[in-house]
C-alpha positions in Angstrom: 79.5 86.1 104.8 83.2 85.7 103.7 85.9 88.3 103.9 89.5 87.8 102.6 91.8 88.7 104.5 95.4 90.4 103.7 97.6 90.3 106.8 100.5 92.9 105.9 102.1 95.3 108.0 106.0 95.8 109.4 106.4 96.8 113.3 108.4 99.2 114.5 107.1 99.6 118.1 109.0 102.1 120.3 108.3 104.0 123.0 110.9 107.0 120.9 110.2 109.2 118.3 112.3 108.1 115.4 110.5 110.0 112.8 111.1 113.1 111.7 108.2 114.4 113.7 108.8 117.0 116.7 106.8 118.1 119.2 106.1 122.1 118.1 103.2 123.3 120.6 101.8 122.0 123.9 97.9 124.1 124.2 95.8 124.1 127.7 92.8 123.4 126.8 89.9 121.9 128.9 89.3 118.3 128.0 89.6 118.4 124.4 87.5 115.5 122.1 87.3 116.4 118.9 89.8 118.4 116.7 88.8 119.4 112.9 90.5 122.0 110.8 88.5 124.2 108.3 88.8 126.1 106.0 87.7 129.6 105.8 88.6 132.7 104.0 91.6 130.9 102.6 92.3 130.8 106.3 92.9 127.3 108.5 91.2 127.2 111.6 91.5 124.8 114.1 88.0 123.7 115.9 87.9 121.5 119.2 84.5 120.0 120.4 84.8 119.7 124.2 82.4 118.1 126.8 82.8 116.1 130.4 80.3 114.1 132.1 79.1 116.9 134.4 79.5 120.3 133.8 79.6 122.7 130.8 80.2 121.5 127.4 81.7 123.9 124.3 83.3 124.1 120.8 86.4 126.7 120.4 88.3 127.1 117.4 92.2 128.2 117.1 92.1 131.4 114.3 94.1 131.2 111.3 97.0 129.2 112.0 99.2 129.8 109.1 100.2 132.9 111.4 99.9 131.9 114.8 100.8 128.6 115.0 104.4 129.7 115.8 103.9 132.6 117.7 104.0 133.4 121.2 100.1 133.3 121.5 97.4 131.4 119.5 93.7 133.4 119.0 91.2 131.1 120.4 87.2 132.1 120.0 84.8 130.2 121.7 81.8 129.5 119.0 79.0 127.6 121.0 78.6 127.2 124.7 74.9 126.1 125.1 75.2 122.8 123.9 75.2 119.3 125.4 77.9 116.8 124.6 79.4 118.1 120.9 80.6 116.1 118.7 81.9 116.5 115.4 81.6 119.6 113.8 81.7 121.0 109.5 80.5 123.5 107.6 77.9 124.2 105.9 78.5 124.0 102.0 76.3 127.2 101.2 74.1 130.0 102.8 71.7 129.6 105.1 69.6 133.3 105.4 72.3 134.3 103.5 74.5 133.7 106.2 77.7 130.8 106.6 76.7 128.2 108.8 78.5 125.4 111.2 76.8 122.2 111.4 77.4 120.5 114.7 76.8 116.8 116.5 75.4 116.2 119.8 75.1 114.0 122.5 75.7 110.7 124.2 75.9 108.0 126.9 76.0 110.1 130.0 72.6 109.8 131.2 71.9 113.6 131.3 73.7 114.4 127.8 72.2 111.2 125.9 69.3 113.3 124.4 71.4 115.4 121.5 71.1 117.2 118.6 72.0 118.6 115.1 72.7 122.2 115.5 73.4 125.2 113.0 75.4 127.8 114.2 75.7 131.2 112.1 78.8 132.5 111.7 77.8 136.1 112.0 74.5 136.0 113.9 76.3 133.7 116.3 72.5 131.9 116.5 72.3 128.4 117.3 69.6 126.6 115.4 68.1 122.7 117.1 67.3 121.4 113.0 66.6 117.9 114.7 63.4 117.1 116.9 64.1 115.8 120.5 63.9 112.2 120.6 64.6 110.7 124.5 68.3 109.4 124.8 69.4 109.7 121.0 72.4 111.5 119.6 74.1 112.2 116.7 78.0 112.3 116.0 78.1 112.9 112.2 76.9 114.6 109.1 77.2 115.1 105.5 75.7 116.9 102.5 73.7 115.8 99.9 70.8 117.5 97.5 68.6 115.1 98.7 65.4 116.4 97.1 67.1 117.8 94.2 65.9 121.7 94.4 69.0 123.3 94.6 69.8 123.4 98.2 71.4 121.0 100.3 70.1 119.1 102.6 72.2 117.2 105.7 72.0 113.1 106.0 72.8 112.1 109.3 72.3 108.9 111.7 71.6 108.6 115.3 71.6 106.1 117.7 70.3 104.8 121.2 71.4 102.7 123.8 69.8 102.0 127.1 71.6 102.1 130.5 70.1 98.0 130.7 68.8 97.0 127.8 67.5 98.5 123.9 69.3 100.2 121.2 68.1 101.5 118.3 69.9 103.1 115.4 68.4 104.6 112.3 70.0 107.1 109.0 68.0 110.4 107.9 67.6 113.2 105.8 67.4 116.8 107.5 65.7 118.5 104.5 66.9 122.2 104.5 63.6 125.0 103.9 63.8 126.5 100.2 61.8 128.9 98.4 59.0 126.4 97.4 57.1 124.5 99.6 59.3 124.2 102.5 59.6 126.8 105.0 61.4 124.9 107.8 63.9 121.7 108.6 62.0 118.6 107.8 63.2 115.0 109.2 62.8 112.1 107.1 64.3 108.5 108.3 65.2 106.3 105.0 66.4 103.3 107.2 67.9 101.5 110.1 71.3 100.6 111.0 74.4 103.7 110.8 74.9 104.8 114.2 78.0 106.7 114.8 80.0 107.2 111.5 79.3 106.8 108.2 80.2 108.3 104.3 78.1 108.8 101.5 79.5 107.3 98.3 78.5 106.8 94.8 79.5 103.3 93.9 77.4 102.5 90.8 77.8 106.4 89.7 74.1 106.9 89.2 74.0 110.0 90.8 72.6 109.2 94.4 74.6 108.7 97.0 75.1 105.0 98.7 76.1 104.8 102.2 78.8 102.8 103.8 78.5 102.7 107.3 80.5 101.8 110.7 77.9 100.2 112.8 79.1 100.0 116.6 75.5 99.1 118.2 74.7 96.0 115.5 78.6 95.3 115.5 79.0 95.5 111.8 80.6 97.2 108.6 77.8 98.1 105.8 77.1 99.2 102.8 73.4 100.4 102.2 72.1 101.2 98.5 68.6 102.2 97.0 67.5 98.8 94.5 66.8 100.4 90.8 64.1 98.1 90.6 61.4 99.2 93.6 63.6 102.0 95.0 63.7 100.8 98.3 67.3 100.7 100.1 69.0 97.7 100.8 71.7 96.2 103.3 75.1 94.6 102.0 77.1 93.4 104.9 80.7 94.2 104.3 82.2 92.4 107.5 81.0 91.5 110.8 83.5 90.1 112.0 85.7 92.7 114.0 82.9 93.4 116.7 81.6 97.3 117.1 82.7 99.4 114.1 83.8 102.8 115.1 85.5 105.6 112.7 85.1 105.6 109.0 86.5 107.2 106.1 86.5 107.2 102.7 89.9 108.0 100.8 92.4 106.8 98.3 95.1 105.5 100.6 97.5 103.4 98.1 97.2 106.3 94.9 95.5 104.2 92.4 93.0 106.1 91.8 90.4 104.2 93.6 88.8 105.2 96.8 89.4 102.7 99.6 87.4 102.4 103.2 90.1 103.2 106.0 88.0 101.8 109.4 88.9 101.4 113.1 86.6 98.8 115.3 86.3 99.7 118.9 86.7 96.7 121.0 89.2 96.1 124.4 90.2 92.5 123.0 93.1 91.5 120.5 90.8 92.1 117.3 91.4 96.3 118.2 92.9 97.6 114.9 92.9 99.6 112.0 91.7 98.2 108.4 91.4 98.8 105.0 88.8 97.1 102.9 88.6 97.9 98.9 85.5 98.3 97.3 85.4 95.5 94.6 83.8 96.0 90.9 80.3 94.9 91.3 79.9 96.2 96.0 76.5 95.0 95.9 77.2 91.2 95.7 80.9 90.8 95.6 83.7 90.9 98.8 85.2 93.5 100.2 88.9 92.7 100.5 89.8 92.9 103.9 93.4 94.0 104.5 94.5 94.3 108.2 96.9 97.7 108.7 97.6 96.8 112.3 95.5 94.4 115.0 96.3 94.2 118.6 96.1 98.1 120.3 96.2 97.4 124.2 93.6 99.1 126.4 95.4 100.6 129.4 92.8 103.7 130.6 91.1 102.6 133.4 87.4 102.7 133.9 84.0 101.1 132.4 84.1 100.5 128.7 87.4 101.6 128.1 88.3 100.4 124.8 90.6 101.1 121.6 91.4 102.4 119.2 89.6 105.9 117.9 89.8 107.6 114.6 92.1 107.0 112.0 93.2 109.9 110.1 94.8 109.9 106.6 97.3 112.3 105.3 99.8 113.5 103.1 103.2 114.1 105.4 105.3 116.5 103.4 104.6 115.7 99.7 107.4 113.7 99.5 104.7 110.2 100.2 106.3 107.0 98.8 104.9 106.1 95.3 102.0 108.6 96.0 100.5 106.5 99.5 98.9 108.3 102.3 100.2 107.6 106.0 98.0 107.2 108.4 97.9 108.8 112.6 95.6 106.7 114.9 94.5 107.5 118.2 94.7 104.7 120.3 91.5 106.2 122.7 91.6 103.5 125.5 95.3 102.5 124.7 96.2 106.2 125.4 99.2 106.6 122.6 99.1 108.0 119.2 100.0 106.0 116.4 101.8 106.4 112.8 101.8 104.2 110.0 104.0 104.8 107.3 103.9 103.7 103.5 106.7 101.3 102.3 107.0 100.4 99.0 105.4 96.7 99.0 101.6 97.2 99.1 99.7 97.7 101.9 103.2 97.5 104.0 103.5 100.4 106.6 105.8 100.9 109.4 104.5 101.6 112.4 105.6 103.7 115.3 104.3 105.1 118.8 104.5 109.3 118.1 103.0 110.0 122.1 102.7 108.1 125.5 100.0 110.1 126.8 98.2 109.2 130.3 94.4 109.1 130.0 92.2 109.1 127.4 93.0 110.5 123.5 90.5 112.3 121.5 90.1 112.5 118.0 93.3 113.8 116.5 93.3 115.5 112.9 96.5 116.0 110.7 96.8 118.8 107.7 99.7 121.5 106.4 97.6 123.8 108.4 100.6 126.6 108.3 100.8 126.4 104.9 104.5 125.4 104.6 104.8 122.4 102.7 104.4 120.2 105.9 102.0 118.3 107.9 100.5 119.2 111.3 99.3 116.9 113.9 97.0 117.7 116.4 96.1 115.2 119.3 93.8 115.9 122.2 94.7 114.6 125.2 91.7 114.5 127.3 92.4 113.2 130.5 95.5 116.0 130.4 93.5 119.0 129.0 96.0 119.9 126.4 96.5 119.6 122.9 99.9 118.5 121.5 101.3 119.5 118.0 103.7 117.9 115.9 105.1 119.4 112.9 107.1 117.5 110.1 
């Protein structure tokens, strides 16, 4: 398998803030993983997934921040409290009984939270609905939405994953098929085949009007891209790269404003290959390379502890409107490397200056980055587990 390779990036490592980023808010909140701002009502909401290794797990949400981001006290709502391990959370695109509905993640490695979920949670019932059958020591971090089945509801696609405390993993990608009016009067599971794990996007590459998946794998320690064959509809495996070791967060945006969507990735390794990269989807994905370019390589793991490794997500995002040429920058968590990182557009492509935004001590979640006040510019919101806070920067 053979990946090019673009190595192009410009350091500015510092220890200072010399953007025009300030610290705006410092939030207690009990070890926060996950942040994710919705929209609702016209209305941005802030929602924080929160769990620890023993003890109670929840997801909260911070109420329409356009007015009460700046004031002296932020509304916070807990929405689900009987749940092991959440992960990531979205809504529902539609009504379920005629209600709105939050989809959310579960579970994990800790031995008595490794058996998770996918969970529906009503909005105004407050109900939490298990859609997903148990299966022993599998979770789930992610889903999306698709009309699988074509009847005019959606349906969620979704992969989970296993990993023994000695030895087996296993790691497979499936349709939750919502009930409808017809034949289907419950949540029905259907697994279309192995490999996605942890994060994934649907796509539609060959715009035929089913969706393709490309795929982070961290258990088989590979970047995919799985597609149905027109010929015997059954899906097949492209291997995009397998060369960065366990492939962790995945997103699918247009990063360099040409119009084309682009793969922004993060690995998850505690070696010199932890980074950020960008691979572009080339004419014909099925049996072409991926160019490879490499945003930043080297993030050092500092958190102490078994498997401590770096980076996490990788969040996109447009900083003030005022982006050079159109590019989005780009705020990395560094997980294991406890600091938050920013890469800013130059002009030259794939060229971004790079600074340290926060030194935090322990562990950083997933942060998240929107004009979530409505004012022209971009919010940042970082988790700091190990510190139970969250930390915003405003432009």
């Amino acid at each position: 398998m053979k990946v090019v390779i673009f190595f192009a990036i410009t350091l500015i490592s510092s220890n200072v803030l010399s953007s025009p980023l300030q610290l705006v808010r410092s939030i207690s909140h009990e070890r926060p993983a996950f942040t994710k701002i919705l929209e609702e009502d016209d209305v941005s909401n802030l929602y924080i997934s929160s769990f620890k290794f023993m003890g109670g797990d929840n997801v909260k949400k911070y109420v329409d921040l356009e007015n009460h981001l700046n004031s002296r006290s932020i509304n916070i709502e807990t929405i689900v409290d009987k749940i092991i391990w959440p992960n990531e959370i979205e809504k529902y695109p539609g009504l379920i009984n005629g209600e709105e509905q939050f989809v959310v993640s579960s579970g994990f490695f800790p031995p008595t939270k490794n058996t998770g979920a996918v969970h529906l949670f009503g909005k105004a019932s407050k109900s939490l609905l298990k859609v997903t059958k148990d299966k022993k020591g599998w979770w789930y971090h992610r889903t999306r939405f698709w009309d699988y089945d074509r009847d005019g509801v959606m349906d969620i696609l979704t992969a989970r994953a296993y990993k023994g405390m000695v030895w087996g993993k296993g790691a497979e990608f499936l349709v939750l098929l919502a009930p409808n009016e017809g034949s289907r009067t419950r949540w029905e599971e259907k697994v279309l085949f192995e490999g996605p794990d942890v994060f994934f996007e649907l796509v539609d590459l060959d715009s035929d009007g089913e969706f393709e998946v490309i795929s982070s794998q961290f258990l088989n320690e590979k970047i995919s891209y799985h597609y149905k064959n027109h010929t015997n509809r059954k899906w097949e495996e492209k291997i995009i790269d397998n060369t960065i070791g366990p492939g962790f967060d995945l997103s699918y945006v247009d990063l360099n404003a040409d119009g084309k969507k682009e793969i922004l990735l993060t690995n998850h390794v505690s070696t010199k290959k932890a980074g950020v990269f960008v691979y572009e989807s080339p004419k014909d994905p099925r049996n072409e390379d991926w160019h490879r370019h490499v945003i930043h390589e080297g993030f050092v793991t500092t958190a102490r502890g078994i498997g401590q490794a770096s980076p996490g997500n990788a969040k996109a995002f447009n900083p003030m409107g005022e982006q050079v040429d159109g590019k989005l920058s780009i705020v990395v968590s560094g997980d294991g490397n406890e600091k938050v990182h920013l890469f800013t557009p130059t002009e030259e492509p794939w060229k971004y200056n790079h600074e340290v935004i926060y030194n935090g001590k322990g562990i950083i979640g997933k942060v998240t980055a929107a004009d979530s006040d409505k004012d022209g510019k971009a919010e940042i919101y970082i988790p700091a587990y190990d510190e139970n806070k969250i930390l915003i920067f405003e432009y």
